[in-house]
C-alpha positions as CSV (number, residue, x, y, z in Angstrom):
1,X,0.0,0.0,0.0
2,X,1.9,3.1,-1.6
3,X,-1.2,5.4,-2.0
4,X,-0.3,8.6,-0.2
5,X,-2.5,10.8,-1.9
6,X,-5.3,8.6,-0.1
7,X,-3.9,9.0,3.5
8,X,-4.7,11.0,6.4
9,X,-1.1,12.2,7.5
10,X,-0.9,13.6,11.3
11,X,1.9,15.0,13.3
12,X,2.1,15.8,16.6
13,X,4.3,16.3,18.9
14,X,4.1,15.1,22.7
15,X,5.2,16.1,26.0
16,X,6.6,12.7,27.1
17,X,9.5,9.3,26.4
18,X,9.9,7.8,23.5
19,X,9.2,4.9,25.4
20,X,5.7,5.8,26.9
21,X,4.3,6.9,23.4
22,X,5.4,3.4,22.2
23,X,3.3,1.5,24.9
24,X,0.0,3.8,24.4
25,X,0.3,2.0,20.9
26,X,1.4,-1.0,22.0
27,X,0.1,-2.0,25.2
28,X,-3.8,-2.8,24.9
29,X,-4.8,-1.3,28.1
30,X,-3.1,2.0,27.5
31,X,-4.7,1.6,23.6
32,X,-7.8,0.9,24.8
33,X,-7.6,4.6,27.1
34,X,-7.6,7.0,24.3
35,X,-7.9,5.2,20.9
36,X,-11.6,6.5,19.3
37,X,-13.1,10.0,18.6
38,X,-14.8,11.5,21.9
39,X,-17.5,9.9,23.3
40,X,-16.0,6.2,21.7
41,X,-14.9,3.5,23.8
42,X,-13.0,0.9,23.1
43,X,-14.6,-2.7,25.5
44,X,-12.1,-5.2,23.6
45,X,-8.3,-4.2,22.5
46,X,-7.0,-7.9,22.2
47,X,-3.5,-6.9,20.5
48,X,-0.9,-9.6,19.6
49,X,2.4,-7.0,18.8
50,X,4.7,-9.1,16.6
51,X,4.9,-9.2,12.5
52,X,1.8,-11.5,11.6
53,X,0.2,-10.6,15.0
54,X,-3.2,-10.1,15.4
55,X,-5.0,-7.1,16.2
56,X,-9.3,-7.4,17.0
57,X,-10.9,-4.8,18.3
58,X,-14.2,-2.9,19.3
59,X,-15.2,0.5,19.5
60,X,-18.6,1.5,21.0
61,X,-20.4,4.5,20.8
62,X,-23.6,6.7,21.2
63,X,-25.7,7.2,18.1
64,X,-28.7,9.1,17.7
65,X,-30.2,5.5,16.8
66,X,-28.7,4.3,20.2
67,X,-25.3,2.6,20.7
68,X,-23.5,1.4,17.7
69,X,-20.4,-1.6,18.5
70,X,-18.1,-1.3,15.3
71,X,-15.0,-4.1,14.9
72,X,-11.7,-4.2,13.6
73,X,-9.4,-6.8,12.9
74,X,-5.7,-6.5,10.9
75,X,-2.3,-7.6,11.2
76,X,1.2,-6.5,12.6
77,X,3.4,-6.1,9.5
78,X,6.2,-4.5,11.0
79,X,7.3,-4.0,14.8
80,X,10.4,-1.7,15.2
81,X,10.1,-1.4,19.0
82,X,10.1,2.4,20.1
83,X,10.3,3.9,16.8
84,X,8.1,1.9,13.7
85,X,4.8,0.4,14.3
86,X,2.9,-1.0,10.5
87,X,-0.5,-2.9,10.6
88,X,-3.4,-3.8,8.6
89,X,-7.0,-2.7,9.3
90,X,-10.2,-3.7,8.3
91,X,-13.9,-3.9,9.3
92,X,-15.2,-7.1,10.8
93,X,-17.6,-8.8,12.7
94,X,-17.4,-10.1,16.2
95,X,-15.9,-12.6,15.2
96,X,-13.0,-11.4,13.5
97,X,-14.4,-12.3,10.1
98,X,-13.4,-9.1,7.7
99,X,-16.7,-7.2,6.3
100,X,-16.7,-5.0,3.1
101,X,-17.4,-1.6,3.5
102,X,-20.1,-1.5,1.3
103,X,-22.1,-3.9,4.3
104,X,-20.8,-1.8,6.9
105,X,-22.2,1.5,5.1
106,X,-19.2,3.3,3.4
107,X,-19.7,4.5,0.0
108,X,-18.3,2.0,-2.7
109,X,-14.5,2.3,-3.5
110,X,-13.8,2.5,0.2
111,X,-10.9,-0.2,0.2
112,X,-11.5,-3.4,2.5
113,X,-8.4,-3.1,4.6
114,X,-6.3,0.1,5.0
115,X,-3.0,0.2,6.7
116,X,-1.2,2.2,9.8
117,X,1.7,3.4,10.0
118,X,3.2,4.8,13.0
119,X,6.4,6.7,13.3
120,X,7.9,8.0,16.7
121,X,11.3,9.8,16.6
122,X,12.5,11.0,20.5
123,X,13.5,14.8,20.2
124,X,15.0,16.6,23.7
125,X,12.7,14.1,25.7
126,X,9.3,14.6,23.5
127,X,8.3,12.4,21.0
128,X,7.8,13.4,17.5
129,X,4.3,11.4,15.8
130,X,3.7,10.7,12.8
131,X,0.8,8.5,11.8
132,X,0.0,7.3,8.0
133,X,-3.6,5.8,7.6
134,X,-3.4,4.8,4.1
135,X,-6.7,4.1,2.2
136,X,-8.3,7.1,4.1
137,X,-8.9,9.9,2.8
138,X,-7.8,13.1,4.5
139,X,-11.0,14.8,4.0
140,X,-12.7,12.1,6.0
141,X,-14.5,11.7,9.4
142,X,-11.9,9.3,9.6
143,X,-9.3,11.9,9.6
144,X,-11.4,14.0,11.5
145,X,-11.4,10.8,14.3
146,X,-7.9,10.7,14.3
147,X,-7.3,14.0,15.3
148,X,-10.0,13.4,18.3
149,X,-8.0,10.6,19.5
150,X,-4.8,12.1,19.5
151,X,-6.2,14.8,21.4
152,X,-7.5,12.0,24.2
153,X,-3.7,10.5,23.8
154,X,-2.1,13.9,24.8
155,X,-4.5,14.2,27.7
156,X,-3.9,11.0,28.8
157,X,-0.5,10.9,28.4
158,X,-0.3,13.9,30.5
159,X,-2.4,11.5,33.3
160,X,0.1,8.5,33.5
């Protein structure tokens, strides 16, 4: 997947280690904390973080139709610990079974798995972000979800 011109790029820049930034990525409790736009929250982050590692997870939140459970599944494709993190993500069922977009309401040409990429670099005790989502649009609520989560990771990093 080379298709920047379909990617929500985001940079930020946070107050903390190196270190710490890599385990609010990596550790599924601290994932599970801030991942989502507001008002999301994420009941199941099971997270196996190693190249062909699975990642399956759920994200509920308030709808005006009533609460709405959406889940994810993908793959670890590369693991760089503290600076590189690269996986797959798709729609799915419960179950882990991957769902096209079209059944999950996108708009047709939405691609059935996207991928992540994560880059931290450690600058004078902050950590430089950079996140890739490629197959997203940066136009999208998607992007716009992104930057809602990173806002709940700088709070929350601040909290630890």
């Amino acid at each position: 997947m080379t298709d920047t011109d379909n990617a929500v790029v985001i940079e930020r820049t946070f107050d903390a280690p190196i270190e710490l930034l890599w385990k609010m990525w990596t550790d599924p409790e601290h994932f599970a904390a801030w991942y989502g736009p507001m008002g999301a929250s994420i009941p199941v982050a099971d997270m196996d973080v190693r190249v062909g590692g699975r990642r399956h997870l759920c994200m509920e939140m308030q709808t005006p139709n009533g609460p709405m459970k959406m889940w994810f599944v993908g793959e670890f494709t590369a693991v760089e610990p503290t600076t590189r993190l690269v996986y797959t993500d798709a729609m799915s069922d419960e179950d882990g079974n991957v769902m096209s977009p079209e059944a999950m309401g996108l708009p047709a040409g939405h691609p059935e798995t996207t991928e992540v990429i994560v880059e931290l670099e450690a600058i004078d005790g902050k950590t430089k972000m950079t996140m890739t989502h490629i197959g997203v649009p940066a136009d999208s609520p998607g992007a716009a979800g992104w930057n809602m989560a990173f806002d709940k990771l700088t709070d929350y990093v601040g909290s630890v």
